[in-house]
N, C-alpha and C positions, 0 to 999 in steps of 0.2 A: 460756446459753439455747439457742444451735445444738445443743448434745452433749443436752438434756434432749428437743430435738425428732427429732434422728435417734432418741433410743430409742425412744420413742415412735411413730414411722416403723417401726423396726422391728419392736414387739408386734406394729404393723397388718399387717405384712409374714408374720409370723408364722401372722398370723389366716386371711390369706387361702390360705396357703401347707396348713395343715388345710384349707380349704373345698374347695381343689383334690383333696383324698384320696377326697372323696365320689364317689360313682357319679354318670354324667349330667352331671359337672361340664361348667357353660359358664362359668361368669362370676361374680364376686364382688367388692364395694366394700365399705372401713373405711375407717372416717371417725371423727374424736375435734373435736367442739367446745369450746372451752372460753371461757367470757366470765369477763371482768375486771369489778371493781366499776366502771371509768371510763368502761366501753362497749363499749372493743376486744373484739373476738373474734379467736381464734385456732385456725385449721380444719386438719387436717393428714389428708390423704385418702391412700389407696392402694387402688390396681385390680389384678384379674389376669384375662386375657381367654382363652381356650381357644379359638383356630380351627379346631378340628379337624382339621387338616392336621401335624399334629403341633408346632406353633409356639404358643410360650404369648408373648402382648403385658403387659408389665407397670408402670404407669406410678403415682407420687406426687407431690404438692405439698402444699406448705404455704403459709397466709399470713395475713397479719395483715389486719384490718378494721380504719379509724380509729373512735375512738371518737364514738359517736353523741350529739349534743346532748342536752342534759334538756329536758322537754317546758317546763318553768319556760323557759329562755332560747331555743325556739324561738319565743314568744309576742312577745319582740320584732322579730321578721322579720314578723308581722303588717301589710299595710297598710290603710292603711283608704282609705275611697273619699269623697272630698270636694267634694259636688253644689251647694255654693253658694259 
């Protein structure tokens, strides 16, 4: 799983590294979501920042989200309000 996300890291790495070629370049983010049938999602980001001082900032993460309950088994966290 690590080796299929650095590649992945670096298409994005790729992406932005083109966006940089443009005229006026300041700033570019890629980003890849990807959700699982169980909920999880998994988001792997990369930035590249042009300060114009001749310094380029360049920053990625990735992470996982736990998978989100189904609406069926959030119905039993329901409470109910019991006035007599």
């Amino acid at each position: 799983m690590k080796f299929l996300i650095e590649q992945i890291n670096g298409l994005l790495q790729q992406a932005n590294t083109l966006a940089e070629t443009l005229d006026n370049f300041k700033a570019s983010k890629a980003s890849v979501t990807i959700e699982c049938t169980d909920g999880k999602e998994l988001v792997i980001n990369d930035s590249l920042h042009d300060y114009g001082d001749g310094t380029i900032g360049e920053g990625s993460s990735a992470h996982v989200t736990p998978p989100r309950s189904r609406l069926i088994d959030q119905l039993g966290a329901i409470k109910t309000n019991v006035w007599f």
